[in-house]
C-alpha positions in Angstrom: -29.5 -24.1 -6.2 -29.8 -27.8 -5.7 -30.0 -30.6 -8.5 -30.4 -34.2 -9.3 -26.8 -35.9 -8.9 -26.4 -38.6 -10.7 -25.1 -41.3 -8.7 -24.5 -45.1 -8.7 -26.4 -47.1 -5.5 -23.6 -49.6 -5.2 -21.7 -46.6 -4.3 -20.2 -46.3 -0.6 -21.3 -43.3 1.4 -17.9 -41.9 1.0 -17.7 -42.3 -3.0 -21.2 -40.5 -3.1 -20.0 -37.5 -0.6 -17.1 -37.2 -3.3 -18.9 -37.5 -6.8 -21.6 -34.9 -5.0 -18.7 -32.7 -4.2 -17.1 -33.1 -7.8 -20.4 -32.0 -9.4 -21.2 -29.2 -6.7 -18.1 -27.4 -8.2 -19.2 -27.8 -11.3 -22.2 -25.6 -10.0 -19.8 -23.2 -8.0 -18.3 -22.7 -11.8 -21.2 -21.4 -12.9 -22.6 -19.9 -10.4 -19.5 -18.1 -9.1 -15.9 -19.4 -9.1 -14.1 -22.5 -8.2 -10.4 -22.9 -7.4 -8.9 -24.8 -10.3 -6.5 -27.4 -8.1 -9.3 -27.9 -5.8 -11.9 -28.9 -8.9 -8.7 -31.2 -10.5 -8.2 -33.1 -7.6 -12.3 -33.8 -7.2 -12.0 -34.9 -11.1 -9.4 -37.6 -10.3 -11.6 -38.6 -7.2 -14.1 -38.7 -9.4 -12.1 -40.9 -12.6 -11.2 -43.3 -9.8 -14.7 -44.1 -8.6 -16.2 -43.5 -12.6 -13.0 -45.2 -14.2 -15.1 -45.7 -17.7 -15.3 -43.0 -20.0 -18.7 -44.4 -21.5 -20.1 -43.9 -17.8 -18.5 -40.5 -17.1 -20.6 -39.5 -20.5 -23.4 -40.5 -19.1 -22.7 -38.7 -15.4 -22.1 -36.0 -17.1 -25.1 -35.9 -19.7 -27.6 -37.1 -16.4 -26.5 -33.9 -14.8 -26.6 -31.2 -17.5 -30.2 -32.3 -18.4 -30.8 -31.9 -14.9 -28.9 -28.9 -14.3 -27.9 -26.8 -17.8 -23.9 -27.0 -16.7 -21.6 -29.2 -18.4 -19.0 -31.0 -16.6 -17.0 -31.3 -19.7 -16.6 -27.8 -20.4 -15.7 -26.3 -16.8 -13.0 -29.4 -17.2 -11.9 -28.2 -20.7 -11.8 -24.9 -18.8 -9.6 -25.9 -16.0 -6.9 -28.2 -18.0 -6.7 -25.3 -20.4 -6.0 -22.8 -18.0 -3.5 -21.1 -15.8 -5.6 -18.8 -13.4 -6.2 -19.9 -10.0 -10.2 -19.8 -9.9 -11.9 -21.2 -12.9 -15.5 -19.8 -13.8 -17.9 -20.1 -16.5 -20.7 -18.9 -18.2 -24.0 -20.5 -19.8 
């Protein structure tokens, strides 16, 4: 499925490809699996464009309003763990 990203204008075209990606395997968590290096390294692509922790709140609330999925949890998911693939449920 496809859903609101929430992204920043004064982003450049390669910081949006990369926060889209971040939040597209937060989807491929849900929806199936995700490799858990490949979803760490999009978070700290992600941290460096959204450095703030107030504004990655917000990323992440904009997104599970629009979506149901929380970033935060796949995260918690993926620090926490030591498998290989990473998936979640609702």
């Amino acid at each position: 499925m496809s859903y609101h990203y929430p992204l920043d204008e004064s982003w450049s075209r390669q910081e949006i490809i990369d926060v889209v990606n971040f939040f597209n395997m937060i989807e491929m968590a849900y929806e199936g699996q995700v490799k858990r290096t490949d979803l760490l390294l999009a978070y700290e692509r992600f941290k460096q464009i959204v450095p703030a922790k107030s504004e990655e709140k917000r990323f992440y609330a904009d997104f599970q309003k629009s979506s149901g999925y929380s970033a935060y949890r796949v995260l918690k998911e993926a620090k926490n763990s030591t498998q290989d693939k990473i998936r979640c449920n609702r």
